[in-house]
N, C-alpha and C positions, 0 to 999 in steps of 0.2 A: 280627520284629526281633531278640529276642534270640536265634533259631537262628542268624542270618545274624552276629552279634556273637561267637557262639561258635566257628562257622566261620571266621570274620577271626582270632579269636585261636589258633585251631591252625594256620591257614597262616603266620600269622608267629612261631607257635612254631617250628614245622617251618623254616623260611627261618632263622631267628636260629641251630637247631640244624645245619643243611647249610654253614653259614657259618663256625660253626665248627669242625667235623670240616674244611671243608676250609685252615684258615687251620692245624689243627694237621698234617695231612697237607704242606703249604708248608714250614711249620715243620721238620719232621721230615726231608720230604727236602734243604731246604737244608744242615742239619746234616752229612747224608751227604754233599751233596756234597762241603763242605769236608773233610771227611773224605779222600774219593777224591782230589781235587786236590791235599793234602798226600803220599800216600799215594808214597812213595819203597820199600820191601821189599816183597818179596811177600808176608810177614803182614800188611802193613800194608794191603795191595791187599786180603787175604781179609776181613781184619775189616771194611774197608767192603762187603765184599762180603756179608756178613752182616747191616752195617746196613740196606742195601739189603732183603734178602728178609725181615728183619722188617717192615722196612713194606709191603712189598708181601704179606706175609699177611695184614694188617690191613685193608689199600687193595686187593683183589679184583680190581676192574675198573679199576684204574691199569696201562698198559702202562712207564710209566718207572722205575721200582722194578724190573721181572723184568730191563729192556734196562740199566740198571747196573750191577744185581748181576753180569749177564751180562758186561758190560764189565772189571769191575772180574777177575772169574775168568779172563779172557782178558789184561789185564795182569798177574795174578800167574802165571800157565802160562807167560808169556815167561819170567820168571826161575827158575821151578820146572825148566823142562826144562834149565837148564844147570846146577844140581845136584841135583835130586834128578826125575828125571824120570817114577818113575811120578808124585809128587806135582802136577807138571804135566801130566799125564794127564787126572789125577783133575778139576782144576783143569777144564778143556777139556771132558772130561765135565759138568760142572757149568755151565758158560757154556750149555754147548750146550740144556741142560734149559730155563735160564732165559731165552734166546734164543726158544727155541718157545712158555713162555710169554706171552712178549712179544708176539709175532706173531699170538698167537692172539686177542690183547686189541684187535689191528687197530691196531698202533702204526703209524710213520711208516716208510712203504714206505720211503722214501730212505735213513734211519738206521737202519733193519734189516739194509737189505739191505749197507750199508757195515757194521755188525757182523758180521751173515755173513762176509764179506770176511774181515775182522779175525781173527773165527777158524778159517776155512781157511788162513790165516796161520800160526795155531796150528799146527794138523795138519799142515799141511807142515816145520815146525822140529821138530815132535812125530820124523818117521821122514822127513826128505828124498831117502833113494834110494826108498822106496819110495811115496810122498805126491806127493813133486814132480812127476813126470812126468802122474799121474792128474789131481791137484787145481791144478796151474795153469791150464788152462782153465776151469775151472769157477769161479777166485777172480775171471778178468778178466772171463765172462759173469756174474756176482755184479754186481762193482761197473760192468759196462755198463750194467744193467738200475736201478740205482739212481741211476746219472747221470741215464737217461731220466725216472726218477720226479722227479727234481729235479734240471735243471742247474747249479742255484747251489751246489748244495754243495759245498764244499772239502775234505769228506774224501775224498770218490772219487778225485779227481787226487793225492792225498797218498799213500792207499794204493797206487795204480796207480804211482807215480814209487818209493818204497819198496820196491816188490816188484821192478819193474824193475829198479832197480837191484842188487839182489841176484840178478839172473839172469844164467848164462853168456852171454858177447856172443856168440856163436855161436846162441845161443836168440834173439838180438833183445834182447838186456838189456843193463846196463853203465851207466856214470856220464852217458856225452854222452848215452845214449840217455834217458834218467831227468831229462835238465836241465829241457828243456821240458814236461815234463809237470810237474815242480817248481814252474815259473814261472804256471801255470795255476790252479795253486793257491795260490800268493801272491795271484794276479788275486782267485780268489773270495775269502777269507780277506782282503784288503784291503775289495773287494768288498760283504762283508758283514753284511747288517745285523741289528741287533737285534735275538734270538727276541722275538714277542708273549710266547710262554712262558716264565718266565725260567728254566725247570728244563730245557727242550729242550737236548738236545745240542748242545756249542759247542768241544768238544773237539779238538787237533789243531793250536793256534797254537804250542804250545811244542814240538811234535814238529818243525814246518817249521823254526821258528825255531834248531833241532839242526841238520837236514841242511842249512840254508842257509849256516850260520859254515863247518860242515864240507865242503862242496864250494867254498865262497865263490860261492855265488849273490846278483847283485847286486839 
């Protein structure tokens, strides 16, 4: 009786311990997010970009901490390459690192593979005569294969109408060609419902909410 006593009391030491590593781990990355979400400069995108890989060297086998960090590298690379572009390089490099360790931790096909996306995005703004011709097939089987992993998501249609439309009409790109797939992703992003997660990716309502004023999508 009292081995089996002493046994109960380390299992619910252990539970009360796991319980709260993960309520500081909640903790912690909630902080980042708001961080990211505020995040307007590219320093601003890297320092969360660092809150990020601090906790995820703490949090091992957490795949949402490397795909942030990753995120948050890949919006600061957007502004880095229009001034100071090896820095956006550098940036891209660094997404790219924390992206694979993301993928290797078995995160969500769907949101990987629409980060992937994201930063083939990168790399083609990075050098476009020489990127663009190689890496647009490869950014639209990206984000095909991530539609398939999840059709509900409304980033795939966000990036795929985005990229489109920054493509020569003669390539199959351009504004009309970009609308509909715009409105698809209004559908999912109306559509969608509340991560169980609340840390999962939910990124992408204030992006549409850009292109939609700015083409006057109704």
């Amino acid at each position: 009786m009292k081995r089996l006593l002493i046994v109960l009391a380390l299992i619910l030491s252990f539970a009360s311990l796991t319980s709260a590593q993960n309520a500081k781990y909640k903790q912690a990355m909630t902080k980042a997010r708001v961080q990211l979400d505020s995040a307007q400069t590219a320093e601003q995108f890297l320092a969360a970009a660092n809150a990020f890989a601090r906790i995820g060297g703490a949090e091992k086998g957490e795949w949402l901490p490397a795909y942030y960090e990753s995120y948050s590298q890949v919006m600061a690379a957007f502004q880095l390459l229009q001034s100071e572009h090896a820095k956006g390089s550098e940036a891209l490099n660094a997404a790219q690192s924390a992206l694979d360790r993301a993928a290797s931790l078995k995160g969500d096909e769907s949101e990987l593979g629409v980060l992937k996306a994201y930063l083939i995005m990168g790399r083609v703004s990075e050098n476009p005569m020489t990127n663009g011709q190689t890496m647009t097939p490869q950014f639209f089987e990206t984000l095909t294969k991530a539609g398939e992993a999840n059709p509900d998501n409304p980033r795939v249609p966000l990036l795929q109408a985005i990229y489109t439309m920054n493509m020569p009409e003669f390539f199959g790109g351009g504004v009309e060609k970009a609308r509909p797939i715009f409105e698809k992703a209004k559908t999912l992003f109306a559509s969608a419902e509340k991560p169980a997660d609340e840390l999962a990716p939910s990124w992408g309502r204030e992006t549409y909410a850009y292109f939609a004023k700015a083409l006057d999508l109704k």
